[in-house]
C-alpha positions in Angstrom: 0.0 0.0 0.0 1.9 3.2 -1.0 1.9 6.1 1.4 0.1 9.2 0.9 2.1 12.2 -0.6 0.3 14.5 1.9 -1.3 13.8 5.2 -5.1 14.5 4.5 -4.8 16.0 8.0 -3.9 19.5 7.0 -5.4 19.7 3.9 -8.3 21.3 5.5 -6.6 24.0 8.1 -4.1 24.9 5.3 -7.1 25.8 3.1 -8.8 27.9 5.6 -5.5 29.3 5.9 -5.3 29.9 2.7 -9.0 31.4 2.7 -7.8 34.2 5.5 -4.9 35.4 3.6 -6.7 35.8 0.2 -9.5 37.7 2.4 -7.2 40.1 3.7 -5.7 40.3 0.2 -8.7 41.3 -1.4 -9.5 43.9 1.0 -6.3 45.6 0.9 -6.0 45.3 -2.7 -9.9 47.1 -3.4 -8.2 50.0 -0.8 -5.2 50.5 -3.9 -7.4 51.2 -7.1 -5.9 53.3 -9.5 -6.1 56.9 -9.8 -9.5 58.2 -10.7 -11.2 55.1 -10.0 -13.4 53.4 -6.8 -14.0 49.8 -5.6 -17.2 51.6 -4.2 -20.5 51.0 -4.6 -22.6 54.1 -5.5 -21.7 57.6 -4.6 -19.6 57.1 -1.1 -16.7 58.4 0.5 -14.0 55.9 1.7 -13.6 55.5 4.9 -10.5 53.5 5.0 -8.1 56.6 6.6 -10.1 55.5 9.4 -8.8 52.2 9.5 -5.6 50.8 10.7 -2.8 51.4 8.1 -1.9 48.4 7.6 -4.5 47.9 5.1 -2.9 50.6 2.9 0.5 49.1 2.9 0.1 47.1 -0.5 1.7 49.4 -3.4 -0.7 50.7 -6.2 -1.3 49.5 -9.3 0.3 51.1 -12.6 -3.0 50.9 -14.2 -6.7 49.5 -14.6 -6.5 46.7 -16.2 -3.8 45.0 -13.7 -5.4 46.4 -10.6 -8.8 44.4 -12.4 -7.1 41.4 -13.2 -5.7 41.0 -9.7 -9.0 41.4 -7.7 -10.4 38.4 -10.2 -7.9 36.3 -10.0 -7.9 36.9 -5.9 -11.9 36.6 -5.8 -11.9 33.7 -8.2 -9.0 31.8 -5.8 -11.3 32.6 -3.0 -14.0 31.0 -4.9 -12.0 28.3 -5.8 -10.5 27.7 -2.1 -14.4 27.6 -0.8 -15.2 24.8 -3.4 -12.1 22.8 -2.3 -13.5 22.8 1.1 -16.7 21.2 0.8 -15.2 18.9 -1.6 -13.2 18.2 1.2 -15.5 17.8 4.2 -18.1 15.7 1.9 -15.7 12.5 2.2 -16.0 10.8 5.5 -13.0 11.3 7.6 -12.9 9.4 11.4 -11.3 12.5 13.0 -14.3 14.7 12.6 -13.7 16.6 15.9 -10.8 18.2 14.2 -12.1 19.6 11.2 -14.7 20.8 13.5 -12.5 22.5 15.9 -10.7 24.3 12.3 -13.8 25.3 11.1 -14.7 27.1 13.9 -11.3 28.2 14.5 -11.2 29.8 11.0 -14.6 31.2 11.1 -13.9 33.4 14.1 -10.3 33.9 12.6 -11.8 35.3 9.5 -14.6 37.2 11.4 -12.3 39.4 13.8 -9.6 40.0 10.6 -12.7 41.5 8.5 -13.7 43.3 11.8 -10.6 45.4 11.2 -11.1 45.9 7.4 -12.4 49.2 6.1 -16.1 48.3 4.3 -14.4 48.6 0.8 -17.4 48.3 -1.3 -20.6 50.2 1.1 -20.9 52.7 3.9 -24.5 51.1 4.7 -23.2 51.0 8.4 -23.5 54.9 8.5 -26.4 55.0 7.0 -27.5 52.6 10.3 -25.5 55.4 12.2 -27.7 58.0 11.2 -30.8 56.7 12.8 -29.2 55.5 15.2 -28.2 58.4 16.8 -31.8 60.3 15.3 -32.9 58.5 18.3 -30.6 58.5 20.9 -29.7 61.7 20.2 -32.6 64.1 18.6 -35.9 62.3 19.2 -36.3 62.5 15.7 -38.3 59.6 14.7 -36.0 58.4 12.0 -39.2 56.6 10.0 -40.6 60.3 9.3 -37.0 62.5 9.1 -34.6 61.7 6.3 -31.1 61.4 7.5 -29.9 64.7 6.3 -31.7 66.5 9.0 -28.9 65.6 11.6 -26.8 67.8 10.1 -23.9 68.9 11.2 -23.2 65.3 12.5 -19.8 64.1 12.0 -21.1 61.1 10.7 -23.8 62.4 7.9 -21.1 62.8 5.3 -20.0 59.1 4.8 -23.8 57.6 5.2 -25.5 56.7 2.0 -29.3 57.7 0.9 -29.1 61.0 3.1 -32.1 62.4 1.5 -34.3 59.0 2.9 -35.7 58.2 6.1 -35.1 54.7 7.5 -36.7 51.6 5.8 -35.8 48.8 8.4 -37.5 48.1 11.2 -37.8 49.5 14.6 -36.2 46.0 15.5 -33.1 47.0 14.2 -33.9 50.7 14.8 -33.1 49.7 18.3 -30.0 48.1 17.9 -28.3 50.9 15.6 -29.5 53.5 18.8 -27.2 51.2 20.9 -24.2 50.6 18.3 -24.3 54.6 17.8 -24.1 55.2 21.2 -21.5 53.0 22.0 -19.7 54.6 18.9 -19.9 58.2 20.7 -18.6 60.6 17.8 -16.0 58.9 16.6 -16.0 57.4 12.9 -13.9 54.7 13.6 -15.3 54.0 16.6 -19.1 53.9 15.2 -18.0 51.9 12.0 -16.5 49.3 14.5 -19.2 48.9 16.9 -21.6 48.5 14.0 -19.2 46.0 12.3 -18.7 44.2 15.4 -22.4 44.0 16.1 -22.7 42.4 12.6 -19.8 40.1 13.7 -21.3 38.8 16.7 -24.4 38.5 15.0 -23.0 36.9 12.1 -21.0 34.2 14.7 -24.4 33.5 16.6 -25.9 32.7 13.4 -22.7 30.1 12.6 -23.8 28.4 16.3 -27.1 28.6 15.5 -27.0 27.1 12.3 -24.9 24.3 13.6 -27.2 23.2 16.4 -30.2 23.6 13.8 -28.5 20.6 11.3 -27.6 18.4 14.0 -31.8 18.9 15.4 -32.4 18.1 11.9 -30.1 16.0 10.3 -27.6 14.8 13.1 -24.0 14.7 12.5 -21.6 17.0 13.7 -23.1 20.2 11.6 -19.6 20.5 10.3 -20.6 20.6 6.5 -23.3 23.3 7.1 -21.1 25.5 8.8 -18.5 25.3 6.7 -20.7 25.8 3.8 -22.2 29.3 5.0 -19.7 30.1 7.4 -16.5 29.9 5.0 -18.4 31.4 2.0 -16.6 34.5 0.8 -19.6 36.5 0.2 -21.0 35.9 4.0 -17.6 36.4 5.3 -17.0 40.0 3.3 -20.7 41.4 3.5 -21.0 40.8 7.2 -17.6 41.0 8.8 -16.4 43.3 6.3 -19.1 45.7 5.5 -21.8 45.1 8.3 -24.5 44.5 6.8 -27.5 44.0 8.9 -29.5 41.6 7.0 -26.6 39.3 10.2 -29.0 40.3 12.5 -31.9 38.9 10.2 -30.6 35.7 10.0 -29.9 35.1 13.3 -33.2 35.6 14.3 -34.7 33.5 11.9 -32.0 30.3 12.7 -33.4 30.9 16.2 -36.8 30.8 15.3 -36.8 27.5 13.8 -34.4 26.1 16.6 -36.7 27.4 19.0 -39.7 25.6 17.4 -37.9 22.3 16.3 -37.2 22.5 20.4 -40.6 22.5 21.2 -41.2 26.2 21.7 -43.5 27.1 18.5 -44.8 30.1 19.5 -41.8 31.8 21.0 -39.9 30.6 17.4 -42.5 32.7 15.7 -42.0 35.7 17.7 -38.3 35.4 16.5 -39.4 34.9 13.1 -41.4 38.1 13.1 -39.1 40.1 14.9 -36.6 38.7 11.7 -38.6 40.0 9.1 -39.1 43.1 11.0 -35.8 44.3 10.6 -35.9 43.1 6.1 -38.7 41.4 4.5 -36.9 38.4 2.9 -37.6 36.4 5.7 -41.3 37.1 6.2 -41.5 34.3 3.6 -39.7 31.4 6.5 -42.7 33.2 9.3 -45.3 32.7 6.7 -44.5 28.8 5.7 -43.5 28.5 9.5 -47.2 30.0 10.4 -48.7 27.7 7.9 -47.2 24.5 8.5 -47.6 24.8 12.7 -51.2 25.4 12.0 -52.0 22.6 9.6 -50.3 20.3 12.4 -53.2 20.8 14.7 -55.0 17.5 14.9 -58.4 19.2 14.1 -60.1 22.8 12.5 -61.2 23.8 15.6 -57.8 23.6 16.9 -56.1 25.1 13.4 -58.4 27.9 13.8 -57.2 28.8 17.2 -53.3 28.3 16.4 -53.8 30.8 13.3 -55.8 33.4 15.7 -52.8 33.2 18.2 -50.4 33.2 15.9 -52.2 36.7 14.6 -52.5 38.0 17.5 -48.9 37.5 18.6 -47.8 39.2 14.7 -49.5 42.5 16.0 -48.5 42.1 19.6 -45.2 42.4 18.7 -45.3 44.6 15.8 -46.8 47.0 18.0 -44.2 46.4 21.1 -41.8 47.1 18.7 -43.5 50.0 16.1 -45.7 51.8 18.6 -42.8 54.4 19.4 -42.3 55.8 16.1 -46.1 54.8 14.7 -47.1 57.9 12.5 -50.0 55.9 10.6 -48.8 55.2 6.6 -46.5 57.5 6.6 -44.0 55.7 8.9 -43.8 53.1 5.4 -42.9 56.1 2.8 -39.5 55.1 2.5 -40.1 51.2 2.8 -42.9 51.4 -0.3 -41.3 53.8 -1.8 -38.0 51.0 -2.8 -40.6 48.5 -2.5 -42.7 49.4 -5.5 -40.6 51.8 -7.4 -36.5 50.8 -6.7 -35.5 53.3 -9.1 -33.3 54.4 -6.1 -31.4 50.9 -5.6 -30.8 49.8 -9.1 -30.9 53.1 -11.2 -33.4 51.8 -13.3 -37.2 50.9 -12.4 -39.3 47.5 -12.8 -41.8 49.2 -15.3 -44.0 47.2 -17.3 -42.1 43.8 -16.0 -43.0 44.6 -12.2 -46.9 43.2 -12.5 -45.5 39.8 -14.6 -42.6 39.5 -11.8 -45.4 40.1 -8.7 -47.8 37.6 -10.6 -44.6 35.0 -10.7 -43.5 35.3 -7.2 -47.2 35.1 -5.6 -48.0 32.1 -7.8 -44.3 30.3 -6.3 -45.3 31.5 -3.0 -48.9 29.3 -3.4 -47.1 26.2 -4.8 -44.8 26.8 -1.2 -47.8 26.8 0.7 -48.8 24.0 -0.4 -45.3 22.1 -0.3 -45.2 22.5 3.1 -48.4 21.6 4.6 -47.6 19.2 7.0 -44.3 18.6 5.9 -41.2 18.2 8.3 -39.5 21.3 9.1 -36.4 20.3 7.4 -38.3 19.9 4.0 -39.8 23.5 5.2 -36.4 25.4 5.4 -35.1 24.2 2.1 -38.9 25.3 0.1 -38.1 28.5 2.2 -34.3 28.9 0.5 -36.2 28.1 -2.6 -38.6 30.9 -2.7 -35.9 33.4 -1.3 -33.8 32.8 -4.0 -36.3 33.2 -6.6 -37.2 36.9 -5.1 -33.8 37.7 -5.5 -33.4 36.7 -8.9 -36.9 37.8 -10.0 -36.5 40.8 -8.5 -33.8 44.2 -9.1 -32.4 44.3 -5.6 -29.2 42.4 -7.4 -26.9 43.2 -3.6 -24.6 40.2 -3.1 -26.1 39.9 0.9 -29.3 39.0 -0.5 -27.9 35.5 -1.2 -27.3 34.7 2.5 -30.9 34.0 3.7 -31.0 31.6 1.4 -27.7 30.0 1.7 -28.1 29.6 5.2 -30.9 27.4 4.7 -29.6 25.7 1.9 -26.7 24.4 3.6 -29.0 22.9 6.2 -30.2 20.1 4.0 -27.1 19.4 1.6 -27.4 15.2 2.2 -29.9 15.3 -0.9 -28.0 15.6 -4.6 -31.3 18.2 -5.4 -30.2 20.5 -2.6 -26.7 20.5 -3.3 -27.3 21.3 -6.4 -29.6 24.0 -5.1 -27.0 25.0 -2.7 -24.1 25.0 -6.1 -27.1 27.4 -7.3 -26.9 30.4 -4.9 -23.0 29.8 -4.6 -22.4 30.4 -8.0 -25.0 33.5 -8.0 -23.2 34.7 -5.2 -20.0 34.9 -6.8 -20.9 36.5 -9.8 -22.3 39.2 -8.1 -19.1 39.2 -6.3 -17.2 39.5 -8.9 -19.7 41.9 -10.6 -19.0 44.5 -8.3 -14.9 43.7 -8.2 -14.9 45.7 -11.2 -13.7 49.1 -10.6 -16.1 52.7 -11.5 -15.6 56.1 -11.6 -15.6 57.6 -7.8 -18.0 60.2 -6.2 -19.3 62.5 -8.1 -17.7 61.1 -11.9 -20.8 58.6 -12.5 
């Protein structure tokens, strides 16, 4: 029997290692684009003086084009390391208490690296900032005043959408008061507190996700953490740039470990207070809502399980909107990228927005259906499903859309249909990744 060339051993730490240092690579490479160009998104200042200059120490580029291929080649190594690694943890191995230990090990690694790293691509953490101190701050209610009304803040000049009021909800309204306050008037300081509330957000939902695919599945849960926890997308869009749709997630993973724990009705609440903060995961409460209620054992009993579950929606949506309640108008913001996202994309839905509503409701029937009294794991992955579609069907084309999904996705990967739904949102992930890798003119030049 001939010997192996390479103990399979360290295949797996030296491709998270691997994973880290192209990470930190592609940050500090999008912080060194060539003159009269920005690895931004949309019209926003950089923020990376702020930063620790480390970042800056890579030299720049002569020119365009081999500033653009390096960021591809990185992103597509990145891309490529990922894949290796759940090739890798698909074949059974006996010591699988080490890869977990390096999965988590790398995760966290990763996590507090990007902490550090100036959000190269969107100041959407400002934009947080602004409302966030509206409240703590002004008493402004930040549903009815758009963010340019705190001027002279410090921090108004690098938040996006100034002329908009808030369109999350009051759930993460909330959290953005604390993260500002912690932040004081530093920039630095508030762009770290709101990144590190999307890192500890973002690490919960790695836990959570875990203890969900064991419920499930069994195992270990090492496969479904690796798969969302190591993907480059999750690891830059929430470590890296903040995002809140971390938060989201979270609280939806907690909502369906909640209930598969026998606690229903307090997994709900989670659920709602989840799609409080974005939409996109109103559609895991509602298939949640309708497969708890078909599980009563008779209509008498269904009836009551959908009135409690109704009357805990507005119980909480009032805990949590009451304070900033102005009728309709709290919403204008909300409908108004809702119904016309001129503002997101640069280009509205026009006459395609009734054919694309007409698709997504009738999917969102055939989902209703699919999960009538079907087990929750089957209920997560027609969840994924229907998330995904929205994403694609619809013009809000942001790479942290796909995480929702993914999450989900990677719960059930032991079928060959949901890993090739799971090789689905990857490779939409990555070439909205490497969409936006490619380089624009800066503030002010579009």
């Amino acid at each position: 029997m001939r010997p192996a060339l390479v103990d399979r051993r360290w295949f797996l730490p030296a491709l998270g290692g691997a994973l880290v240092v192209l990470l930190a690579a592609l940050v500090a490479c999008e912080l060194r684009p060539p003159a009269g160009f920005s690895a931004r998104l949309g019209e926003e200042p950089d923020v990376s003086p702020f930063f620790p200059a480390i970042w800056r120490l890579l030299p720049v580029f002569s020119g365009r084009g081999w500033f653009q291929l390096a960021t591809v080649a990185i992103m597509v190594a990145l891309w490529v390391t990922y894949a290796g690694v759940l090739a890798l943890l698909r074949r059974p191995r006996a010591d699988r208490r080490r890869d977990l230990a390096t999965v988590v090990a790398v995760t966290v690694a990763a996590h507090l690296l990007l902490l550090l790293a100036p959000p190269f691509g969107s100041n959407d953490i400002f934009h947080y900032a602004v409302f966030g101190r509206m409240v703590n701050r002004t008493g402004l209610n930040p549903y009815l005043t758009p963010g340019a009304a705190l001027a002279p803040d410090a921090i108004l000049p690098y938040a996006t959408w100034p002329e908009l009021s808030s369109h999350y909800g009051p759930a993460f309204t909330w959290l953005s008061a604390l993260a500002a306050w912690l932040g004081g008037d530093g920039v630095f300081a508030t762009a770290l507190c709101f990144k590190g509330l999307a890192v500890a957000f973002s690490l919960g939902a790695c836990w959570v996700l875990r203890r969900l695919a064991i419920e499930l599945h069994g195992g270990d849960g090492t496969w479904t953490v690796a798969a969302y926890a190591w993907n480059p997308l999750v690891l830059i869009e929430s470590a890296a740039m903040g995002h809140n749709d971390t938060v989201m997630i979270f609280l939806a993973l907690a909502g369906l470990l909640l209930a598969v724990r026998g606690r229903p009705w307090l997994g709900f609440a989670a659920l709602v207070v989840s799609a409080d903060i974005k939409l996109l995961t109103g559609v895991v409460a509602l298939l949640f809502a309708v497969n708890f209620v078909a599980a009563a054992p008779d209509a008498l009993a269904r009836v009551r399980r959908a009135a409690g579950l109704a009357a805990l929606t507005v119980a909480v949506m009032a805990a949590l909107w009451i304070p900033f309640w102005d009728r309709w108008r709290a919403f204008a913001t909300a409908r108004q990228l809702l119904f016309d996202p001129t503002k997101v994309q640069g280009a509205s839905l026009g006459s395609a927005r009734l054919a694309m509503a007409i698709a997504f409701a009738a999917l969102l029937l055939v989902a209703v259906r699919q999960v009538v009294r079907a087990p929750l794991a089957r209920l997560t992955g027609v969840a994924a499903g229907v998330m995904l579609a929205f994403v694609v069907l619809f013009p809000w084309r942001w790479t942290w859309y796909s995480m929702p999904p993914l999450a989900l996705f990677s719960l059930n990967h032991q079928t060959r249909p949901q890993r090739m739904l799971i090789g689905v949102v990857v490779l939409w992930g990555a070439i909205l990744m490497l969409r936006y890798t490619f380089l624009h003119p800066p503030a002010g030049e579009h």
